[in-house]
C-alpha positions, 0 to 999 in steps of 0.5 A: 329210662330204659325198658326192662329185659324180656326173656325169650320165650321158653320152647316146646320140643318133639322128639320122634323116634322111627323104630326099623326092622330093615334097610328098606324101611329105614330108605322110605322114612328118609325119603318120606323125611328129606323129601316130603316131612321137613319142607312141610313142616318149613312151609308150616312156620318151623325152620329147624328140624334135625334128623339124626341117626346113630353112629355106626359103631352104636351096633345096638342102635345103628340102623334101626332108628331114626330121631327127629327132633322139632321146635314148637313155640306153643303147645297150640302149635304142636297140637295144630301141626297134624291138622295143618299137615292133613290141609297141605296138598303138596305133603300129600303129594310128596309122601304119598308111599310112606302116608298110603303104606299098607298094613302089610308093608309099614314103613316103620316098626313103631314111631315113638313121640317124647314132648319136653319144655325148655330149661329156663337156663337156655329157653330156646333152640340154638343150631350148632356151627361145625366145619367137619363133614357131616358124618364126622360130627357128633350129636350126643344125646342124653336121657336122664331119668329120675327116681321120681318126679320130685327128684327129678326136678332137682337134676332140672334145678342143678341145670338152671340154678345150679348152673350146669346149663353155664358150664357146658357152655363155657366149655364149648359143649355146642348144646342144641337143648336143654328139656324136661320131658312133660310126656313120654315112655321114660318119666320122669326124665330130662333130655338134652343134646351136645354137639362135637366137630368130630368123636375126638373132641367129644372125648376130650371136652367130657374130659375137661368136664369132669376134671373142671373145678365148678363141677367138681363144687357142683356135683358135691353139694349135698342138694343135688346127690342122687338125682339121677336114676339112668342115664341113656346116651346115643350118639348121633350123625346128622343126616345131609338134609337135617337143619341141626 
């Protein structure tokens, strides 16, 4: 007799958007980031934590924010975080100008913080494996909002049940997740994150996307029309220092 399957364990994900106003802001948070934030956080149990900025042709974005992106195993472990945080006086030590910043030189505008839940359709993380310098890949990251929550979860269903999760994979999409977003400023909402070796081959795997046949099939059942309300896309660098 053989025991049943398992399935892994759906994750928890954190985005953090740091808002900037100038170069100086944007050098203290990723100094604060590369040398204090990440290696906390890898001491504190969590090993792949991204850090993105826009592309430098996203002229709206380019310079004025910062994503983060950190995988939880439990809700319990993203609410313990600041707690353990607070306890690590190595942190404290290493962020010590961006943590004591006054109120008259922040190092950041605003700091946004969006938490979402894995789709069961790809339940935890995967780090993508690219042999491209670092600033040629693409992380493309997308926001789906939807008319309301009902509807919104009928995008999250065509990604699970429908399969959508399934043919982007078997196009080689390289996802690093798939979310539903449980609370942020842009509910209701789903989230999830593609990866590229470089902007070309972005370009022509949504190419073959949108000329594949189970897509085509897909997009035309009368169950999943008009799920989506907007779409937000932003594509991203990751930095030298991000584990993703």
């Amino acid at each position: 007799m053989t025991s049943a399957t398992v399935a892994p364990k759906r994750e928890y994900y954190e985005i953090k958007v740091y808002n900037l106003t100038s170069s100086v802001q944007e050098e203290k948070v990723e100094r604060f980031l590369k040398d204090a934030y990440l290696p906390a956080l890898h001491r504190a149990g969590i090993s792949k934590v991204g850090v993105f900025k826009p592309v430098e042709t996203d002229t709206v974005n380019f310079g004025k924010k910062i994503f983060v992106l950190i995988p939880y195993t439990s809700v319990d472990q993203f609410a313990k975080l600041t707690e353990i945080l607070i306890k690590d006086k190595q942190f404290e030590t290493s962020g010590s100008v961006y943590l004591n910043a006054a109120y008259n030189d922040l190092p950041y505008a605003r700091l946004e913080s969006i938490l979402l839940y894995a789709f069961s359709g790809m339940p935890q993380l995967e780090v993508p494996k690219h042999a491209t310098p670092v600033n040629e890949r693409i992380y493309e990251l997308r926001s789906y909002e939807g008319h309301t929550e009902k509807i919104a979860r009928n995008k999250v269903k065509m990604f699970n049940d429908g399969d959508e999760v399934g043919l982007f994979k078997r196009l080689g999409f390289n996802a690093v997740f798939y979310a539903e977003v449980i609370s942020g400023s842009r509910m209701p909402n789903l989230m999830y994150m593609t990866t590229f070796p470089n902007k070309a081959s972005r370009d022509e795997h949504w190419k073959a996307f949108t000329t594949d046949a189970q897509w085509l099939k897909l997009k035309a059942m009368s169950e999943y029309q008009n799920n989506v309300s907007k779409i937000d896309i932003y594509f991203l660098h990751p930095t030298g220092y991000s584990d993703i």
